[in-house]
C-alpha positions as a printed NumPy array, in Angstrom:
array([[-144.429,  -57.077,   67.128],
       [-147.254,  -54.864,   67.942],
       [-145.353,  -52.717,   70.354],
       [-142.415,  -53.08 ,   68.111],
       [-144.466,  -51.391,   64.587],
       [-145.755,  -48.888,   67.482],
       [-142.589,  -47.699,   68.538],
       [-141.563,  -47.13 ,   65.267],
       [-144.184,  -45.321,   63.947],
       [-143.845,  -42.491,   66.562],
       [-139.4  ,  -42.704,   66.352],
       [-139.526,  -43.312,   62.975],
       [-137.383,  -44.956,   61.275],
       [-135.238,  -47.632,   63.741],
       [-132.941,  -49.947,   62.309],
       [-133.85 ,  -53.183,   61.921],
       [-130.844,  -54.158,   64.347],
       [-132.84 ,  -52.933,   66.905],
       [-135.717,  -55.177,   66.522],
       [-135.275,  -58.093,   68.58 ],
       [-133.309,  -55.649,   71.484],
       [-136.531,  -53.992,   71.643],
       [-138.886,  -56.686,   72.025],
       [-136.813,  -58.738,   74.201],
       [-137.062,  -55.44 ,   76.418],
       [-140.204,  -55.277,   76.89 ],
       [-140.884,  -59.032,   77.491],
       [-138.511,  -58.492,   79.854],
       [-140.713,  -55.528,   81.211],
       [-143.548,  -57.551,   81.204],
       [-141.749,  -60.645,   83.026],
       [-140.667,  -58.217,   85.807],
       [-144.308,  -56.246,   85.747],
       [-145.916,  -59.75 ,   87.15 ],
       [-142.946,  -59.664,   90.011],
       [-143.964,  -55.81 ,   90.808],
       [-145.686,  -53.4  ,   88.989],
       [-143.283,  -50.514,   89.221],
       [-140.97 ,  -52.852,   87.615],
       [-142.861,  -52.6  ,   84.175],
       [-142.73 ,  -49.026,   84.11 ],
       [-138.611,  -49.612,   84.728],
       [-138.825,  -51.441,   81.564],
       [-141.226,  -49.763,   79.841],
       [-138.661,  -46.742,   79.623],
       [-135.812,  -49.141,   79.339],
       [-137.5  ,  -50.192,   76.312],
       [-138.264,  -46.93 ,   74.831],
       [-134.585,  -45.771,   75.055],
       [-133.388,  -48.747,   73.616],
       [-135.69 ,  -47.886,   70.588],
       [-134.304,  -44.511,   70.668],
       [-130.65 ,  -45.947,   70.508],
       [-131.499,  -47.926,   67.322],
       [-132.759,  -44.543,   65.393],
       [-131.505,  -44.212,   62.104],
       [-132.732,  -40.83 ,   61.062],
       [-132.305,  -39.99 ,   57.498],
       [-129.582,  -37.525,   56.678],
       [-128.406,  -34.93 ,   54.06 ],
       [-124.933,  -35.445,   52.959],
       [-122.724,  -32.955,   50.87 ],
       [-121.569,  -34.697,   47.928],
       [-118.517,  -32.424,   47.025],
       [-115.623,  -34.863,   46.4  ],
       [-113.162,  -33.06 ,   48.208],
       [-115.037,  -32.694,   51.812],
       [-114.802,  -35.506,   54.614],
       [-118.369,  -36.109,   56.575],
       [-118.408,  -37.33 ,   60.005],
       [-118.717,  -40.644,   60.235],
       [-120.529,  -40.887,   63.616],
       [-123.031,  -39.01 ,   65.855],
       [-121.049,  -37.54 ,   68.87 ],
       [-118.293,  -35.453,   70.022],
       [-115.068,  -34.579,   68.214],
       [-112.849,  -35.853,   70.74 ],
       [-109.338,  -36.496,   69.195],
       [-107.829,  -33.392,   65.807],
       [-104.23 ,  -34.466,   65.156],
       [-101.566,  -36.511,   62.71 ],
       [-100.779,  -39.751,   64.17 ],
       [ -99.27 ,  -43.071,   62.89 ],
       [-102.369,  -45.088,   61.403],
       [-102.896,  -48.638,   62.878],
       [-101.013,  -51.482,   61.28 ],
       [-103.987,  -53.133,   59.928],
       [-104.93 ,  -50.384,   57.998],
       [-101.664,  -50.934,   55.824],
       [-102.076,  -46.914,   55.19 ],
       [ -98.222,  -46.525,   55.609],
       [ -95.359,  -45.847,   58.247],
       [ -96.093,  -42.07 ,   58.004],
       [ -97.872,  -39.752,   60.298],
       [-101.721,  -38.487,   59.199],
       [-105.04 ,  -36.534,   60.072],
       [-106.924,  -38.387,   62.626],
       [-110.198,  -37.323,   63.424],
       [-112.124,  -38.854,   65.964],
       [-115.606,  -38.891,   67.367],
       [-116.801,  -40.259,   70.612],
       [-120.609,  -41.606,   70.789],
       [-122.29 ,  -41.614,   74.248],
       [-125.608,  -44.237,   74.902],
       [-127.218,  -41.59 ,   73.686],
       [-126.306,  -40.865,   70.349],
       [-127.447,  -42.444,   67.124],
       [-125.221,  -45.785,   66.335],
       [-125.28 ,  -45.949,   62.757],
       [-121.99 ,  -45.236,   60.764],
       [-121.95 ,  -43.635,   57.742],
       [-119.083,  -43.421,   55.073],
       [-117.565,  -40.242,   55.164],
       [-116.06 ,  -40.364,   51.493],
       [-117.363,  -42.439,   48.103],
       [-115.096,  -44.739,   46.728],
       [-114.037,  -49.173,   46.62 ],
       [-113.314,  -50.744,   50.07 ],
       [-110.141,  -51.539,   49.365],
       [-109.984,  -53.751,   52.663],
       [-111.294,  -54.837,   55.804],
       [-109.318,  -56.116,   58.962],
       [-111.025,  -57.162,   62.282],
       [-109.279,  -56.829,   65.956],
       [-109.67 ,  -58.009,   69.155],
       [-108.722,  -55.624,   71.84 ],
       [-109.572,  -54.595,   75.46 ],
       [-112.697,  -52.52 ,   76.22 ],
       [-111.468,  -49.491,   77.862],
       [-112.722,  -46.008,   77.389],
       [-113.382,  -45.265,   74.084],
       [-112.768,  -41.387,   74.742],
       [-108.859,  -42.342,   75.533],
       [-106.437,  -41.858,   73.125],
       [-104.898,  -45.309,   73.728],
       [-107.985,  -46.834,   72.661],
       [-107.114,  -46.187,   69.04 ],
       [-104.392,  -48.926,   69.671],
       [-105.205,  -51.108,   72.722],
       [-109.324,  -51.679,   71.881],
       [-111.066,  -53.77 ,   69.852],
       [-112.315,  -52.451,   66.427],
       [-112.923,  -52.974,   63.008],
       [-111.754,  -51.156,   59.757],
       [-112.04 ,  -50.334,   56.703],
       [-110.342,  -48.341,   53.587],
       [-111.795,  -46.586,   51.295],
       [-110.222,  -45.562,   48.158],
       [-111.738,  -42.182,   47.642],
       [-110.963,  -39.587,   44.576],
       [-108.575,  -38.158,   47.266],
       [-106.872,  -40.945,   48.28 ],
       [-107.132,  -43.976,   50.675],
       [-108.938,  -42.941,   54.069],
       [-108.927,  -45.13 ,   56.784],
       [-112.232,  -46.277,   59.068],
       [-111.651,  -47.18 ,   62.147],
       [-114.476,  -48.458,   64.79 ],
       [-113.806,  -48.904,   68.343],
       [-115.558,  -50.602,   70.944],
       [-115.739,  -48.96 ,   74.298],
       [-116.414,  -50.151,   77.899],
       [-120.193,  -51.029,   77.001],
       [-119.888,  -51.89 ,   73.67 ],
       [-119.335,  -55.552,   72.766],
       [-120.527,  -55.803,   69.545],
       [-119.353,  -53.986,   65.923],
       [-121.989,  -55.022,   63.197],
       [-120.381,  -54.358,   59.39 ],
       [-123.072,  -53.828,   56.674],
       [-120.523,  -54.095,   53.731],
       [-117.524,  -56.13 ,   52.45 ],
       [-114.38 ,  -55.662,   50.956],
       [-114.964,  -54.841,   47.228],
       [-118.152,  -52.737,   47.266],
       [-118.653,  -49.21 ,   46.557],
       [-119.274,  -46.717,   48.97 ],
       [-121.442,  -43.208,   48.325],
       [-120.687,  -40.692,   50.917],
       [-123.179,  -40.878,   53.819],
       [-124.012,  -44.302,   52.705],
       [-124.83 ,  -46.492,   55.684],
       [-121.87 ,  -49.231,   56.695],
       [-121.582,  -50.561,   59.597],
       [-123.013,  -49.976,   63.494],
       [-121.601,  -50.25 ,   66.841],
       [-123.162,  -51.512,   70.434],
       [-123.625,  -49.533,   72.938],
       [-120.817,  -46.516,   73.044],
       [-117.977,  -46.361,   71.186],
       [-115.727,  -44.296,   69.357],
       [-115.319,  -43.719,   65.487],
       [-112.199,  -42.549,   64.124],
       [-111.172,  -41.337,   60.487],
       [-107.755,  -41.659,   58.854],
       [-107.483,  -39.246,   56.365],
       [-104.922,  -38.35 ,   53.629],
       [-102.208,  -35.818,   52.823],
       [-104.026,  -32.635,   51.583],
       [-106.933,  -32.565,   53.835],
       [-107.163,  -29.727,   56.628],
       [-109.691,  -30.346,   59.587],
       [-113.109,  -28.153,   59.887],
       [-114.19 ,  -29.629,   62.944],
       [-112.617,  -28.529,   67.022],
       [-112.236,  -31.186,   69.666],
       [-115.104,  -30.825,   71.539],
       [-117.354,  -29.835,   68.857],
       [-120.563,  -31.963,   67.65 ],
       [-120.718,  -33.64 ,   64.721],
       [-123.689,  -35.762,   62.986],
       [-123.053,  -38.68 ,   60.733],
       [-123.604,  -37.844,   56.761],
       [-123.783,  -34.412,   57.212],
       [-121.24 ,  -32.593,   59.298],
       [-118.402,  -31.7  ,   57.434],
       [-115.18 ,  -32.823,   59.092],
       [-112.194,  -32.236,   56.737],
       [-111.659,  -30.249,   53.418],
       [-108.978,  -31.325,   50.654],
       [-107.112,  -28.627,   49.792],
       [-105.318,  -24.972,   50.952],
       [-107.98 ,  -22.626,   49.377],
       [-110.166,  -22.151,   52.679],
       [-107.871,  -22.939,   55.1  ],
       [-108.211,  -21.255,   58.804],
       [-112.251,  -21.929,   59.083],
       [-114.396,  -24.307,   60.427],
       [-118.03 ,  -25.55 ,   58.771],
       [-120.092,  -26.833,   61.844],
       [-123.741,  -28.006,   61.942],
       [-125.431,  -29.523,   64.692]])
C-alpha cells in the first residue's frame, strides 16, 4: 500500500478503481524482478502507467443549463443525427450524436454532460470491435443511461472497445445528476457517445479534443450558431 499512497501523492488524485490494478502490477513486477532484473523495471513502468490510466483529475465544468460538456477525455470522432439505440427508448427519430473516442492513454472517468434524474439505465452485451467505428454504436457492448435534463432527455451511451472488457457505473436509475458529476468509468479504451435533443447545435469538429466536465460540446439554441468553443 506503500507504493500505492506513493504513487498517488506525486499523480494525485487516482481513483480508487485503480487501487488493486496498481498493486497487483507491481507484485507482478516484483514476481518477474526475482526471474530477471530487467523484468522489474518492465513492470515498474507498467505499473506507473497503469496509475496514470486511473487519474481522475479534478475539473471545472460550465454550469449554464443550456451547454452539453464532453463526457469523456479523447477525440471527437463521430458529429451527426442518427437513429438512437433501442435501449435508450429516446424515439424512432433521427438526433445529434456526438461521440468521443478514448485511447489507453486518456483519463477513464465519465462525467455527466448535463444535470438532471436518470430516467433509466439499460445494459448490453455486444462484440468488442473498434470503438472508433461507427458500427460500434450498434454492434458493441455498452451501457446507458438517460438523463432528463432542463432541455430534454439526452442519451449516454458507453462502449467497450477491443481492450476494454469492463464498464463500471457509479450511479443508478433515479438519482440526480450535476453536470460534470462523476458516473461511471470504462476499462481500458473505449468510446463515449452522447445523444442529444432537438435544439442543440454541435461546438465541437470530428477530430477535435475534448476533456470530460469541461469542454463544451453542444449549445441549445440558434443564437450563436456557426462557432465552435474548444479547450484543450
Amino acid at each position: 500500500m506503500d507504493m500505492i499512497q506513493s504513487i498517488r501523492n506525486v499523480l494525485v488524485p487516482i481513483h480508487r478503481q485503480g487501487y488493486p490494478f496498481i498493486a497487483g502490477f507491481f507484485v507482478a513486477s516484483i514476481l518477474l524482478g526475482f526471474l530477471w532484473e530487467p523484468l522489474f523495471w518492465l513492470g515498474l513502468v507498467l505499473t506507473l502507467w497503469c496509475a496514470y490510466f486511473f487519474r481522475d483529475p479534478e475539473r471545472v465544468t460550465p454550469q449554464a443549463e443550456h451547454l452539453a460538456v464532453s463526457p469523456a477525455d479523447g477525440k471527437v470522432s463521430l458529429v451527426g443525427h442518427v437513429l438512437p439505440p433501442a435501449e435508450l427508448a429516446l424515439g424512432d427519430e433521427p438526433m445529434l450524436r456526438i461521440s468521443i473516442f478514448m485511447n489507453v492513454f486518456d483519463c477513464h472517468v465519465n462525467r455527466a454532460p448535463v444535470r438532471g434524474r436518470i430516467l433509466r439505465m439499460a445494459y448490453k452485451e455486444g462484440q468488442f470491435a473498434n470503438a472508433e467505428l461507427d458500427k460500434a454504436s450498434e454492434v458493441n457492448e455498452r451501457s446507458s443511461l438517460v438523463i432528463d435534463s432542463p432541455k430534454g432527455e439526452v442519451g449516454v451511451v458507453q462502449i467497450a472497445g477491443a481492450v476494454a472488457r469492463r464498464i463500471v457505473p457509479f450511479v443508478s436509475a433515479g438519482e440526480h445528476l450535476e453536470t460534470g458529476q462523476r458516473f461511471g468509468l470504462i476499462r481500458f479504451g473505449s468510446r463515449l457517445d452522447i445523444y442529444l435533443p432537438e435544439g442543440f447545435q454541435p461546438r465541437v469538429s470530428e477530430g477535435q479534443t475534448a476533456r470530460a466536465g469541461e469542454t463544451v460540446i453542444a449549445e441549445h439554441g440558434a443564437g450563436l450558431s456557426g462557432w465552435a468553443f474548444r479547450r484543450d
